[in-house]
C-alpha positions in Angstrom: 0.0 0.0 0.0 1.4 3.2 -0.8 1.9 6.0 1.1 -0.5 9.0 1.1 0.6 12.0 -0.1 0.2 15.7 1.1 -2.5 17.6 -0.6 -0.1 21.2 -1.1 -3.3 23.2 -2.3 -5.9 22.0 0.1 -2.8 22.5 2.9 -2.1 26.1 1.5 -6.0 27.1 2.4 -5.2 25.8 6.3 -2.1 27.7 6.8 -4.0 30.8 5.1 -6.7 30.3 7.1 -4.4 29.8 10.3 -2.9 32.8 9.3 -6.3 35.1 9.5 -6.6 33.4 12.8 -3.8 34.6 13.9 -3.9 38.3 13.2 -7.8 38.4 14.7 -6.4 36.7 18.0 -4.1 39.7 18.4 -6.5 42.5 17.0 -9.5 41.6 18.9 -8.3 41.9 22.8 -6.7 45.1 21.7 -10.0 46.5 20.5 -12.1 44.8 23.8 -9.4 46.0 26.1 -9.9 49.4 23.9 -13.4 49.6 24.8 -13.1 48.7 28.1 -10.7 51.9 29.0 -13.4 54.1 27.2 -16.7 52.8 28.8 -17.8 56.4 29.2 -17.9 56.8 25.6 -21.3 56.7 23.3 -19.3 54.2 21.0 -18.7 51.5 23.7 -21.0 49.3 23.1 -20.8 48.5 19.5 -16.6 48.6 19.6 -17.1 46.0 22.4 -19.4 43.9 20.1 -16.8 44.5 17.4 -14.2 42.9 19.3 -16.0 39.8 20.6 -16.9 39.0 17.4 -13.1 39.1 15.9 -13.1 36.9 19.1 -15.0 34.4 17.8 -14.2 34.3 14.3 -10.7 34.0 15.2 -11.4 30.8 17.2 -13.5 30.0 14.3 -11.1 30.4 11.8 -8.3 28.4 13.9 -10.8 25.2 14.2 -11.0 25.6 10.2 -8.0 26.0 9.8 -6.6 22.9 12.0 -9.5 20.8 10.1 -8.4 21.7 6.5 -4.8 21.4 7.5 -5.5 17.4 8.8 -7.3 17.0 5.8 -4.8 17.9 3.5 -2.5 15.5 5.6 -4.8 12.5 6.2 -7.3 13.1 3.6 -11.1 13.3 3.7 -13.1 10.4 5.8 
């Protein structure tokens, strides 16, 4: 039986997509911790909304990523 083989396009997605990842998990604390130090300010709320939602697409976009990444290593099941 012979070897699987790395799929290099399907892998190139994951590492983008860990990539994007990456950069929301360092913008979004700064723009929650931004809105935190200016809570007296009318645009609070929706910069705090802003930055839990990088939150979350950042975590969402690191499970993605780490799934197409084993996929192009082990291959669809």
């Amino acid at each position: 039986m012979e070897p699987r083989k790395t799929d290099k396009n399907i892998l190139g997605k994951g590492v983008q997509r860990m990539a994007i990842a990456l950069i929301f998990m360092f913008i979004s604390p700064v723009i929650i911790h931004s809105a935190f130090k200016n809570q007296d300010h009318p645009m609070y709320v929706p910069i705090l909304i802003l930055g839990l939602l990088g939150a979350g697409f950042a975590i969402f976009m690191a499970f993605r990523g780490l799934k197409t990444i084993m996929e192009s290593i082990f291959g669809k099941r």
